[in-house]
N, C-alpha and C positions, 0 to 999 in steps of 0.2 A: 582487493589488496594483493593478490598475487596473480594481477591484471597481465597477459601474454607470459606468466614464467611456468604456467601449469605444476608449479610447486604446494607441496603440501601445507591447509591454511593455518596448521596449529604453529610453525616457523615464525609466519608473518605477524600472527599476530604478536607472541610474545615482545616480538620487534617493535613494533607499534605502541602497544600497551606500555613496555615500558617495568623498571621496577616500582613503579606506581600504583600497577596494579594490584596490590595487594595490601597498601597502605592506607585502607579509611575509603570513608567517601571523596567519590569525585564526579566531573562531568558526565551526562548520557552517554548510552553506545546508542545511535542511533543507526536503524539497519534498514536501506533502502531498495526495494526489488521492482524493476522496470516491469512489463508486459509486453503483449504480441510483439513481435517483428524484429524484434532486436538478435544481435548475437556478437558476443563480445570476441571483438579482433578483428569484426570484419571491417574492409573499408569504409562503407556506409554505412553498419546498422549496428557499431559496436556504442552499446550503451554508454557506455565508459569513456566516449567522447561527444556525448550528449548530455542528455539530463541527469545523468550520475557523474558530471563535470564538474566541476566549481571554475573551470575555466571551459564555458561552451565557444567551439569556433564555427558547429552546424550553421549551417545556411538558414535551419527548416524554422519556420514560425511557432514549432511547438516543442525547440531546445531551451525551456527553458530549467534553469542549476537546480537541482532539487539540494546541492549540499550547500550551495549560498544561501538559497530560501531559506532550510533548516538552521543555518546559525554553526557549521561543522570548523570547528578550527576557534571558535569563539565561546570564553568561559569554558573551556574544557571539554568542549564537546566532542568526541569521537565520531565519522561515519563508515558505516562500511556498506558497501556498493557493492550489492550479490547480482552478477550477471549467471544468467542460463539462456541456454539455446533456444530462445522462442522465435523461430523463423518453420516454415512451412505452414501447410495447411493448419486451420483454426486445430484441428481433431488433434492432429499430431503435437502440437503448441500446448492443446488444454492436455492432452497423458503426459508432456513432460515435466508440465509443471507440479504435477504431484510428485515426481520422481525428483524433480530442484528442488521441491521444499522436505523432501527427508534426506538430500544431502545439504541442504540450510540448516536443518535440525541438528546435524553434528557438528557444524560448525558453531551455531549456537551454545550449542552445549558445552562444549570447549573454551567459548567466550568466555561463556558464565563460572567455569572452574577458575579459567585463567583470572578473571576479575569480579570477585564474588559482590563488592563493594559497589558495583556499578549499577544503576538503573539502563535496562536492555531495551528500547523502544523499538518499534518497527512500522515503516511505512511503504504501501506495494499498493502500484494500482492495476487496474484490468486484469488479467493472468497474473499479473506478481499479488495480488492479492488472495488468489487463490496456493501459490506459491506460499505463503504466510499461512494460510489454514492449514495447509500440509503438514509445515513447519510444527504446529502447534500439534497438530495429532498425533506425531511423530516423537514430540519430546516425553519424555519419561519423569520430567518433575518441571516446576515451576523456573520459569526462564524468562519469556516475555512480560513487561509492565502493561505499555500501552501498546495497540496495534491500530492502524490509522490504514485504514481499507479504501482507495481510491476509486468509484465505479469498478466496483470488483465482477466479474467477470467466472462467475464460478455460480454451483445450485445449493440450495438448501440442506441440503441431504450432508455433504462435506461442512457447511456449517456446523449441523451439527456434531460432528466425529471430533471436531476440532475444539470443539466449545464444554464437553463431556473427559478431554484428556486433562492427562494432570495439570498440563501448562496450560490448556485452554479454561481452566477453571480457576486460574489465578491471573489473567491473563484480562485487560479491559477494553475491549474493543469497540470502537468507531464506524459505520459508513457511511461514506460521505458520497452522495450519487447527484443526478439533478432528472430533471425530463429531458435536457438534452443528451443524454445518453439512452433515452429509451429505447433509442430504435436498435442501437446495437444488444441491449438487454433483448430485445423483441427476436432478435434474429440469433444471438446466444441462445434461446429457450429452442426456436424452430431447430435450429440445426444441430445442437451437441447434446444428448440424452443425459439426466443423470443419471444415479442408483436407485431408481423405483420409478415405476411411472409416471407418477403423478408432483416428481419434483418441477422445484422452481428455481427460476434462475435468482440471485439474492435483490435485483433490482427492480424485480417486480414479487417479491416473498412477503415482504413487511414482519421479519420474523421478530418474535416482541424480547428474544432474548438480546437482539442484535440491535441497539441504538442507531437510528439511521436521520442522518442528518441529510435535508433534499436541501438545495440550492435551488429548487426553483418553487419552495415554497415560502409565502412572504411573512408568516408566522415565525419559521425558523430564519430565516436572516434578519426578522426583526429582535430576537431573540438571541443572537449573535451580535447585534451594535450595541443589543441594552450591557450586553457582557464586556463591552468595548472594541470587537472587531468586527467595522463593518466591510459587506463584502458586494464585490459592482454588482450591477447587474450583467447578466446573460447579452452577449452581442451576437449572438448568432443561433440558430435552430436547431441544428445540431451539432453538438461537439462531443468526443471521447473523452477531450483534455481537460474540461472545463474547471474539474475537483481539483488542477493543479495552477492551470492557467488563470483562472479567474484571480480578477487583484482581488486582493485581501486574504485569500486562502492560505499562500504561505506564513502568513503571522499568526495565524492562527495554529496553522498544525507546530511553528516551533515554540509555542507558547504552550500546549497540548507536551509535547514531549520537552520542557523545560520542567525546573521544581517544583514550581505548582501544579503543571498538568494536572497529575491526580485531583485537586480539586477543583481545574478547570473542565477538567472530563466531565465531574458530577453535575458542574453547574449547567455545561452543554444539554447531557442528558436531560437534566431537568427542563431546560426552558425549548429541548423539541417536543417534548411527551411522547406521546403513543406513536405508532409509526404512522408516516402519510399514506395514502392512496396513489402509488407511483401513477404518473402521469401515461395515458396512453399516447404509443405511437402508432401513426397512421399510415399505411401501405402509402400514398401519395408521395411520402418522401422518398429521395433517394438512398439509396443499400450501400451503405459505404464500408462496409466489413474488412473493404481488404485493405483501408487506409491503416496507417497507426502515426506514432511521432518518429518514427525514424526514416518515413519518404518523403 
């Protein structure tokens, strides 16, 4: 929202929001955070002319709108497009993104004074997912509704700090992973330690507080058409993008943070059950770490 003015975001929002916000209910704020590689302004990796677009003009096969998928501009819906510096090495990307989500936190905060009336969603995949746990741990009372976790890219251990704070305890969260993301889960656990030793990375945790919906098992997408949204299959072995890219997924998540979510959340929960047994991945495959959706 205060995309190249490096202006302060309590300004824009009022702007935005409007004298509306204070009058009753209305449309979602829905709050979307990218992951690895991006960095807003630059000429190739600024998120903000990518998949936090509603007009994408990237070249790349994996811009696709995450504010047209979500329904942003439609029925009242608000988005706001949180860019942070995720470019450099994974190490330097995963400490910043703790440092984005407690400066997400104030902005949140701010949101939620500015517009009390408003249901606050949030969707962040890879890094920006871990950006949203941050967020959560950071806030000092209930903020977030839904949080809709993309192969998130973060360990257990921050799970839980985030799921124990005020806002994370009112707070309902989703992850949505597959097997094709295993192998970068696989090489996230090798390479970036958490806070004790024996953490996990969340794609291979199965933590039972944490509802995790796999895309590559056939129980849970069977269990998603009986709900009414069915989702393709997998075209390819491995992908990062898949939680976003995959047809079907975007009706689902603006359906997730539309009016009913809350009782579309429950019903998801319900018909994945317990968590899967993430799929392993196999040293044979290629190590594709340094890819992301912005090259």
């Amino acid at each position: 929202m205060t995309h190249d003015g490096g202006a302060p975001a309590g300004p824009a929002l009022r702007q935005v929001l409007g004298p509306r916000a204070t009058q009753g209910p209305a449309g979602p704020i829905i709050v979307m955070v990218h992951g690895y590689r991006f960095l807003p302004g630059d000429p190739q990796h600024c998120p903000h002319r990518h998949i936090l677009s509603d007009h994408v003009s990237h070249a790349c096969r994996k811009a696709a709108s995450w504010p047209r998928g979500l329904g942003i501009g439609e029925d009242g819906r608000l988005g706001l497009a949180f860019g942070w510096p995720a470019r450099g090495t994974i190490w330097q990307a995963y400490a910043r993104a703790e440092a984005a989500g407690r400066d997400l936190a104030q902005v949140l905060a701010e949101l939620r004074r500015l517009a009390p009336h408003r249901p606050i969603h949030a969707l962040g995949h890879s890094l920006g997912a871990r950006v949203l746990l941050s967020a959560l741990a950071a806030l000092d009372g209930p903020v977030l509704d839904r949080v809709l976790l993309l192969a998130a890219a973060d360990h257990a251990s921050h799970l839980e700090a985030a799921l124990t704070s005020p806002a994370g305890r009112r707070a309902r969260l989703l992850h949505v992973t597959s097997g094709e993301n295993g192998i970068f889960d696989l090489m996230l656990g090798g390479l970036v330690l958490g806070r004790r030793w024996n953490d996990t990375v969340l794609g291979r945790a199965g933590v039972p507080a944490l509802p995790e919906l796999r895309l590559d098992d056939s129980r849970h997408l069977a269990g998603l058409c009986a709900l009414g949204f069915p989702l393709a299959a997998p075209d390819r072995r491995i992908c990062h993008w898949s939680t976003y890219l995959r047809e079907g997924a975007f009706p689902l998540y603006r359906a997730l943070t539309g009016p009913q979510g809350a009782a579309l959340h429950a019903e998801v929960t319900q018909a994945i059950g317990k968590p899967a047994r993430p799929a392993r991945a196999g040293w044979s495959l290629p190590l594709p770490w340094g890819a992301n959706a912005s090259s």
